[in-house]
Each structure stands twice: as C-alpha cells, then as structure tokens.
N, CA, C and O atoms as CSV, one atom per row, in Angstrom:
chain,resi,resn,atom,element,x,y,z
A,1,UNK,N,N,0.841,-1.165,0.000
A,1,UNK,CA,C,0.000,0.000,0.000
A,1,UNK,C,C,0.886,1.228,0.000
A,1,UNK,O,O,1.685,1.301,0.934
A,2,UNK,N,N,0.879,2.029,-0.731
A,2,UNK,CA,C,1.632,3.254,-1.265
A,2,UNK,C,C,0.427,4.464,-0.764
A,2,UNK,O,O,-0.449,4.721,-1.589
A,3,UNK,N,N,0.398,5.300,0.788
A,3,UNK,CA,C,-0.184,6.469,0.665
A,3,UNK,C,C,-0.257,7.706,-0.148
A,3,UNK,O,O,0.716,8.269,-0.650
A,4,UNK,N,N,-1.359,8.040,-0.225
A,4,UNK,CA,C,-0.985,9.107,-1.366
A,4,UNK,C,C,-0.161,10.396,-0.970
A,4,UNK,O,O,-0.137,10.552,0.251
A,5,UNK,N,N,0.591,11.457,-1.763
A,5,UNK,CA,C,1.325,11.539,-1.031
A,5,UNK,C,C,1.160,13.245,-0.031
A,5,UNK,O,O,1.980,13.789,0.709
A,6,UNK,N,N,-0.483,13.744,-0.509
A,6,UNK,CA,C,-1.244,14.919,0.485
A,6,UNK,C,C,-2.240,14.259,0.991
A,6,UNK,O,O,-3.351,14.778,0.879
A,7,UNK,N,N,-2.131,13.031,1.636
A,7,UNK,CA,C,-3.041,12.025,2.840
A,7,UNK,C,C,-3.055,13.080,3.768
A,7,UNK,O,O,-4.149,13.524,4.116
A,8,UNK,N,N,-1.578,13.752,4.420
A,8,UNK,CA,C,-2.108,14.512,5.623
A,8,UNK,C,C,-2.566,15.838,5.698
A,8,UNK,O,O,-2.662,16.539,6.705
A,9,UNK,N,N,-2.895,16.166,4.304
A,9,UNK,CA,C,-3.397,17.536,4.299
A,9,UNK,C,C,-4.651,17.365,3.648
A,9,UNK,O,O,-5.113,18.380,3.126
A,10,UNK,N,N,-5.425,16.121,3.544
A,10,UNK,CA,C,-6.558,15.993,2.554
A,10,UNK,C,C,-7.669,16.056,3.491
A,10,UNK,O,O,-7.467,16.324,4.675
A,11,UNK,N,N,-8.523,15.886,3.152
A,11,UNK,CA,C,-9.764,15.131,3.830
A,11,UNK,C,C,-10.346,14.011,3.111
A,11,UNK,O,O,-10.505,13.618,1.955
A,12,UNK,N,N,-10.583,13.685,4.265
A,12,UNK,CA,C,-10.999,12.072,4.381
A,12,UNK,C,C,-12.778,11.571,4.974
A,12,UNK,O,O,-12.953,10.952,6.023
A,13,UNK,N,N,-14.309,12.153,3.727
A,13,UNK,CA,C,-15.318,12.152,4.277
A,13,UNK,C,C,-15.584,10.480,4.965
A,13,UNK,O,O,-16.008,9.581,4.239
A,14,UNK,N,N,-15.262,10.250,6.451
A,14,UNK,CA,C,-15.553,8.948,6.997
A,14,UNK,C,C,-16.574,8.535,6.934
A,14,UNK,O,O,-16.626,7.306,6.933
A,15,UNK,N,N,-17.809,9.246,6.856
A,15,UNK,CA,C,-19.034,9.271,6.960
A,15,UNK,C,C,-19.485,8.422,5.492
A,15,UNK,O,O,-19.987,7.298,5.460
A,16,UNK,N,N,-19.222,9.118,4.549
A,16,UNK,CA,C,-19.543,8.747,3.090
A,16,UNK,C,C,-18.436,6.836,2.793
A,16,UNK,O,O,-18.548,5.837,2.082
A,17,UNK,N,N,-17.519,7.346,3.849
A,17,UNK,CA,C,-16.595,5.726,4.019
A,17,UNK,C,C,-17.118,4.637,4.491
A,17,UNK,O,O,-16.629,3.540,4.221
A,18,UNK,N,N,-18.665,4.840,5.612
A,18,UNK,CA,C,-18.806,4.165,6.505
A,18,UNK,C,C,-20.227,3.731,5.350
A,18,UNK,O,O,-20.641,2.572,5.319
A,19,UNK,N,N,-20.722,4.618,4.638
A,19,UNK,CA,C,-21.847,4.201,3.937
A,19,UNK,C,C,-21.127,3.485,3.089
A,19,UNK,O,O,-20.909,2.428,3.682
A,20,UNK,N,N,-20.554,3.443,1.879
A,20,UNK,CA,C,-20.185,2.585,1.410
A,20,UNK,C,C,-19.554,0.897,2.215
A,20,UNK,O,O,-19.962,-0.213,1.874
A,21,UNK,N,N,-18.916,1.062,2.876
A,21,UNK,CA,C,-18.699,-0.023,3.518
A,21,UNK,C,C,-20.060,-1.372,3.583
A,21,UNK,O,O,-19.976,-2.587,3.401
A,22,UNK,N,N,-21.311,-0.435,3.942
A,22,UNK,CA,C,-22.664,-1.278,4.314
A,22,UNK,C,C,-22.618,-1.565,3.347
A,22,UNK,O,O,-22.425,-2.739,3.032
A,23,UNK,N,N,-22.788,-0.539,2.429
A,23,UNK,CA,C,-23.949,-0.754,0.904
A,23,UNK,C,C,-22.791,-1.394,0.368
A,23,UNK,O,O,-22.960,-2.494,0.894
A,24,UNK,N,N,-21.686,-1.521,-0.327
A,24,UNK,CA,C,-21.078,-2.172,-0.993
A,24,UNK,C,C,-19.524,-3.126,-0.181
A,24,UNK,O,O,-18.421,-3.167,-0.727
A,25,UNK,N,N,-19.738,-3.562,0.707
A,25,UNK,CA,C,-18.908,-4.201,1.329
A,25,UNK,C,C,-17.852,-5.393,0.289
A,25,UNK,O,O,-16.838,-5.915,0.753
A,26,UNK,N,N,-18.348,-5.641,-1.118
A,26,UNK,CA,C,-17.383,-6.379,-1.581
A,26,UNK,C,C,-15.870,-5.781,-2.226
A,26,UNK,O,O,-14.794,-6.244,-2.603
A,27,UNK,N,N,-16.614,-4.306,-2.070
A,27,UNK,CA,C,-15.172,-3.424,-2.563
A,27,UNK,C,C,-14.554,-3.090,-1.178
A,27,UNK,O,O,-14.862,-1.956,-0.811
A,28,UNK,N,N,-13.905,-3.653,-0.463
A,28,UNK,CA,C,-13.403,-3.170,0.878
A,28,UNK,C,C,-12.515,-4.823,1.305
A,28,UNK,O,O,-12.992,-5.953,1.198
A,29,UNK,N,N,-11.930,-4.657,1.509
A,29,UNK,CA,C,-10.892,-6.134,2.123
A,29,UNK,C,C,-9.887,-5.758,3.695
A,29,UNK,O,O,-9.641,-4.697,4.268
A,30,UNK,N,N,-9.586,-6.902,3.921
A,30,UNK,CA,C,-8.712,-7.196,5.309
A,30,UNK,C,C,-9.829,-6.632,6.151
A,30,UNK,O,O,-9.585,-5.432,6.273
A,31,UNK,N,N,-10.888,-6.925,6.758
A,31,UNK,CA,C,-12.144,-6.330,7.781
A,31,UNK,C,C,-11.550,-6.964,8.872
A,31,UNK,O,O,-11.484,-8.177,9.071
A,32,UNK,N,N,-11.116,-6.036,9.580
A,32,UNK,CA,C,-10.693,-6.226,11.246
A,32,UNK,C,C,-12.130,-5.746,12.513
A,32,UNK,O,O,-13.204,-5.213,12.235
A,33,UNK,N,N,-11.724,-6.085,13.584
A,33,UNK,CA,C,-12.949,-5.656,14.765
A,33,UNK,C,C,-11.839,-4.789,15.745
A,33,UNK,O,O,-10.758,-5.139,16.220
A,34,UNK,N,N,-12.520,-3.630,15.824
A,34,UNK,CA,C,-11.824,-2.816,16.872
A,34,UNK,C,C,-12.832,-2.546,17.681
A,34,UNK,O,O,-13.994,-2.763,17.339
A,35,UNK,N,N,-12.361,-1.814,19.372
A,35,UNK,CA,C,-12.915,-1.646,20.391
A,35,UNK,C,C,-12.667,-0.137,20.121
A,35,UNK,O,O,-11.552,0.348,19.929
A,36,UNK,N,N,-14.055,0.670,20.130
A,36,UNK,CA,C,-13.687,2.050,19.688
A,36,UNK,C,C,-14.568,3.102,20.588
A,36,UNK,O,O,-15.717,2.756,20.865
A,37,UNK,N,N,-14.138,4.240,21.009
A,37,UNK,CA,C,-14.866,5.096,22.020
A,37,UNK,C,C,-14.570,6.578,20.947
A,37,UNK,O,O,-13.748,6.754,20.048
A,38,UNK,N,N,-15.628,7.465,21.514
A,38,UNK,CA,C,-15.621,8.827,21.583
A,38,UNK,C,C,-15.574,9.489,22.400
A,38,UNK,O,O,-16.226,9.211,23.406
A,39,UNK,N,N,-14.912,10.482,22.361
A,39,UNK,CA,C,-14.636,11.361,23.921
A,39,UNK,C,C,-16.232,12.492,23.786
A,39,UNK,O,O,-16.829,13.075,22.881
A,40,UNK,N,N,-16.378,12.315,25.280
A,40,UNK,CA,C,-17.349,13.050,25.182
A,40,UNK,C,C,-16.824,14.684,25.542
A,40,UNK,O,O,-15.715,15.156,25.792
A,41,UNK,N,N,-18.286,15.312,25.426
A,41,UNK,CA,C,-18.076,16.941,25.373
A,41,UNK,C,C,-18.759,17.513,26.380
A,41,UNK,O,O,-19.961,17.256,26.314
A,42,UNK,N,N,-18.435,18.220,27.324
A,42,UNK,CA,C,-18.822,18.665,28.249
A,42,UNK,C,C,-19.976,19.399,27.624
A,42,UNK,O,O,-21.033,19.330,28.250
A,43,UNK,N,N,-19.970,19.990,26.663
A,43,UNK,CA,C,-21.162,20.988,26.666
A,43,UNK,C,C,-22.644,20.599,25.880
A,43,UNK,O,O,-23.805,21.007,25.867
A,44,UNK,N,N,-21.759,19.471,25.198
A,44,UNK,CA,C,-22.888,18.468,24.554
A,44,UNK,C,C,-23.153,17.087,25.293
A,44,UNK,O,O,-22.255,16.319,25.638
A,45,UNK,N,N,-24.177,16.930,25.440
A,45,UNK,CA,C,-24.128,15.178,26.131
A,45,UNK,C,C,-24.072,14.165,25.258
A,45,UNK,O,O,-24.948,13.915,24.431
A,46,UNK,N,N,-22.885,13.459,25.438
A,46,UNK,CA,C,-22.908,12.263,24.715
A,46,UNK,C,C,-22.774,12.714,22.986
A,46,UNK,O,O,-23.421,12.209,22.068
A,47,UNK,N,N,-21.929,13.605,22.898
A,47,UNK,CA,C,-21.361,14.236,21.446
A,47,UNK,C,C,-19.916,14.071,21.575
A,47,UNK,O,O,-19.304,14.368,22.601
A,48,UNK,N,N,-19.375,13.590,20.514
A,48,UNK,CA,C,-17.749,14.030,20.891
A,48,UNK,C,C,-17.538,15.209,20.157
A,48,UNK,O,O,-18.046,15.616,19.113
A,49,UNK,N,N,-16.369,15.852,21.191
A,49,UNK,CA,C,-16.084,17.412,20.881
A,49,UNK,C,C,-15.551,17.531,19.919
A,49,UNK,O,O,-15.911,18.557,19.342
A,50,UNK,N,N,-14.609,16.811,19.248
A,50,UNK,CA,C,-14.010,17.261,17.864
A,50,UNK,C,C,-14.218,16.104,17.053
A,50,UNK,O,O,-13.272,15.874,16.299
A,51,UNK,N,N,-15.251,15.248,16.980
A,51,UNK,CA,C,-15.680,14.521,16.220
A,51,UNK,C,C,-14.385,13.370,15.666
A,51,UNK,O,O,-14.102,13.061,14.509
A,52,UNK,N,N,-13.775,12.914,16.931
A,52,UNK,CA,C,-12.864,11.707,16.597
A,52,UNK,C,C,-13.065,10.750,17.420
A,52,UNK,O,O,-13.098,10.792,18.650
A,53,UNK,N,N,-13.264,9.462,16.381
A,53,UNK,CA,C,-13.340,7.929,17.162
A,53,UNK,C,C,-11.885,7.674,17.246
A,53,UNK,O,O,-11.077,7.597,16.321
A,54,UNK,N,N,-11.653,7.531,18.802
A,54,UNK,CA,C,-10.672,6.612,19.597
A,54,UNK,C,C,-10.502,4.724,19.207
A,54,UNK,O,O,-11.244,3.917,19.767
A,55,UNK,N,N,-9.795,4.433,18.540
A,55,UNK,CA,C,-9.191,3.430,18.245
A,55,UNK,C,C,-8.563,2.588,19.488
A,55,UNK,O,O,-7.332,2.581,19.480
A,56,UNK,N,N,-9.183,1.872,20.561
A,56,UNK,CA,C,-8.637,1.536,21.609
A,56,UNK,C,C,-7.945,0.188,21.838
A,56,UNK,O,O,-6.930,0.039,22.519
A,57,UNK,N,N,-8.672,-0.861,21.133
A,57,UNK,CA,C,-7.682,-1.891,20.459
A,57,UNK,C,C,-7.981,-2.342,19.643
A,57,UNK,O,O,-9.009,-1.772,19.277
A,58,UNK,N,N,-7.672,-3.311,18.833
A,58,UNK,CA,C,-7.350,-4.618,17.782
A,58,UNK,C,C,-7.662,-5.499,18.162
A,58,UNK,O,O,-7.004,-6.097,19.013
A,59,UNK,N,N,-9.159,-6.077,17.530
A,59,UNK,CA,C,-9.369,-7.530,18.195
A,59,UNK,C,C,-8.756,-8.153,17.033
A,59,UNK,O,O,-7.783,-8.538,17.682
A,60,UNK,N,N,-8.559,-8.486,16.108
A,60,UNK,CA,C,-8.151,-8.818,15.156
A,60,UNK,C,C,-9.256,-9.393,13.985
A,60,UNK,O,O,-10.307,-8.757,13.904
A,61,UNK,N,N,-9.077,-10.533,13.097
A,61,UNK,CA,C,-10.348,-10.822,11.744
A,61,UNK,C,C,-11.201,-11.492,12.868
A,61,UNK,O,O,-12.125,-10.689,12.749
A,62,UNK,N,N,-11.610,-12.277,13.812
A,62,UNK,CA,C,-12.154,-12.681,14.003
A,62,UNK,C,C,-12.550,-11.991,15.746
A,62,UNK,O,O,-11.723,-11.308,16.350
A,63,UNK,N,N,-13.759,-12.292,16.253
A,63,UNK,CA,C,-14.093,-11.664,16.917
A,63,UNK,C,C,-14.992,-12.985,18.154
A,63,UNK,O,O,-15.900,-13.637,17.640
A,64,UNK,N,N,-14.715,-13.215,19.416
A,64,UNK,CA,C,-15.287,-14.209,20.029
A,64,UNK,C,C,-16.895,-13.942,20.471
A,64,UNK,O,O,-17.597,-14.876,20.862
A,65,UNK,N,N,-17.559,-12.109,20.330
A,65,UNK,CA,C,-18.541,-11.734,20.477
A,65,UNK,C,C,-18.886,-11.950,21.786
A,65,UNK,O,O,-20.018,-12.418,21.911
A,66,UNK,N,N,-18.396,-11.797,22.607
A,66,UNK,CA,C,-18.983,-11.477,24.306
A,66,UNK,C,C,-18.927,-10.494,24.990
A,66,UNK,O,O,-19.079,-10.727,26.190
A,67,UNK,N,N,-18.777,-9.531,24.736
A,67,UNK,CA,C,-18.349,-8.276,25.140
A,67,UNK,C,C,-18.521,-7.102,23.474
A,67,UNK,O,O,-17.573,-6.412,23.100
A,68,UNK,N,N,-19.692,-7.128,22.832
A,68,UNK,CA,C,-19.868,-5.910,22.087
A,68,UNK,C,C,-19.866,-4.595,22.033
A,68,UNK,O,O,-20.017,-3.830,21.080
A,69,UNK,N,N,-19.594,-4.325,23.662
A,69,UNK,CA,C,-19.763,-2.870,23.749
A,69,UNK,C,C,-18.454,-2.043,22.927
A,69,UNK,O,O,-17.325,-2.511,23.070
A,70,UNK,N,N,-18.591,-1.162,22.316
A,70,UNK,CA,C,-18.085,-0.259,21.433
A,70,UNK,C,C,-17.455,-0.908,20.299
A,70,UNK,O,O,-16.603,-0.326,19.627
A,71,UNK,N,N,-17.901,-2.277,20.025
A,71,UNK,CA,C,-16.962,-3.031,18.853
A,71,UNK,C,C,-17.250,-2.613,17.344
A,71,UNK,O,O,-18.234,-1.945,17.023
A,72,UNK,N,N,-16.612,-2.921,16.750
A,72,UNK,CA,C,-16.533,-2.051,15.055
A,72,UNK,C,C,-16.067,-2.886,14.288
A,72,UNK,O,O,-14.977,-3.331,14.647
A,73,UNK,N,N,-16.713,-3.510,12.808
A,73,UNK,CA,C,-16.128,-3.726,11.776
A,73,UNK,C,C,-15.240,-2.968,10.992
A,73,UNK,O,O,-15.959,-2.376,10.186
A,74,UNK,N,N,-13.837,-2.609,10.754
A,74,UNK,CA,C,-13.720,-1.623,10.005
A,74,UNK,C,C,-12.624,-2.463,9.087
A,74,UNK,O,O,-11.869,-3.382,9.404
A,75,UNK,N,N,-12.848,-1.746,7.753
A,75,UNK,CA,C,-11.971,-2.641,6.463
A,75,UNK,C,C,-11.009,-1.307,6.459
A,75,UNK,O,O,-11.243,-0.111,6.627
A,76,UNK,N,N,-9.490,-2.275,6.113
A,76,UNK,CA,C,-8.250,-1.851,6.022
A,76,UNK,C,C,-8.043,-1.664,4.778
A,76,UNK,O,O,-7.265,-0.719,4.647
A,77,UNK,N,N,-8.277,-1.992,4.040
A,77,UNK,CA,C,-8.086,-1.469,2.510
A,77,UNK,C,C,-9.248,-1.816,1.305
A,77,UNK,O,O,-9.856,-2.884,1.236
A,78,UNK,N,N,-9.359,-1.028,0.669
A,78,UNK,CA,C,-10.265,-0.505,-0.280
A,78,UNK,C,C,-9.864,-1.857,-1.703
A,78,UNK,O,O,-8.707,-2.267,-1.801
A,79,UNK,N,N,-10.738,-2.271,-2.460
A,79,UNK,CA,C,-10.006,-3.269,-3.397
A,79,UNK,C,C,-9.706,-2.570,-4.768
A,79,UNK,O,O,-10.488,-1.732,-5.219
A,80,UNK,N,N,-8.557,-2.931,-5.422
A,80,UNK,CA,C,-8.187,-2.045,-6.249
A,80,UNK,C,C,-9.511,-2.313,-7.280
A,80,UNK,O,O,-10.141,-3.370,-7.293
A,81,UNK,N,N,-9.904,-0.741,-8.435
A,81,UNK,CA,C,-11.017,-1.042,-9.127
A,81,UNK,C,C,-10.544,-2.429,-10.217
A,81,UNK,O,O,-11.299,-3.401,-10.246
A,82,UNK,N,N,-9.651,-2.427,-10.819
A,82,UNK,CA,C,-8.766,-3.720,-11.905
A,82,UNK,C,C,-9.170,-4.791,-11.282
A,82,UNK,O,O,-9.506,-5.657,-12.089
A,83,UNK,N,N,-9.325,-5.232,-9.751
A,83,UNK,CA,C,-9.335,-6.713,-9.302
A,83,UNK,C,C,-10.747,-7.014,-9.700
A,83,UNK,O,O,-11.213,-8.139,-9.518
C-alpha cells in the first residue's frame, strides 16, 4: 500500500466511508474488529467534541462476540477497481 502523497493535508469524508462499507462491502478487504470510544463533550451530552473515534484496540479478523460494547467492523483497505 503506497499512501498518497497529500493524505495529511486531505480530507478524508468517513461518513460517506462508513456508507459505502454497508452498501457495498465487496469493494473493501482485510475487515478487522476494533474496540472504539468517543470522547465526550462537556457541553454536549454524549457528542464528541471534535468529532474523533478513539481506536482503543485490535481484536483482530475474528471476533469471540462477548463483550460488544463499542466493537466495530472496520476494512483496512479498499479493493483495487482492476481486481
């Protein structure tokens, strides 16, 4: 995987990332399970203040499902359009 090379000055709509994921999940590969939180905002309840999910661990591809609280499907790479 070769980042592109204004990744850290781009934007990245997650939102429009997370819809595709549902609706077309066969274009998306390596799907890992993470344990993921948002910080909350004092002035909002239950909003996070600068709108970033906390990445807290790596369950890895498979997942034993006893403990769901904050768990996440998320795919690691996108499939090239050629495959």
């Amino acid at each position: 995987w070769r980042p592109s090379p204004n990744l850290h000055s781009g934007f990245i709509p997650w939102d429009l990332v997370a819809l595709l994921a549902i609706t077309h999940e066969e274009e998306f590969m390596e799907w890992k399970y993470h344990r993921v939180s948002f910080p909350p905002c004092d002035d909002h309840i239950g909003e996070p203040c600068d709108s970033t999910m906390i990445v807290n661990e790596d369950l890895g591809e498979t997942f034993d499902g006893k403990d769901w609280s904050g768990v996440v499907r998320i795919p690691h790479k996108v499939r090239h359009e050629e495959d």
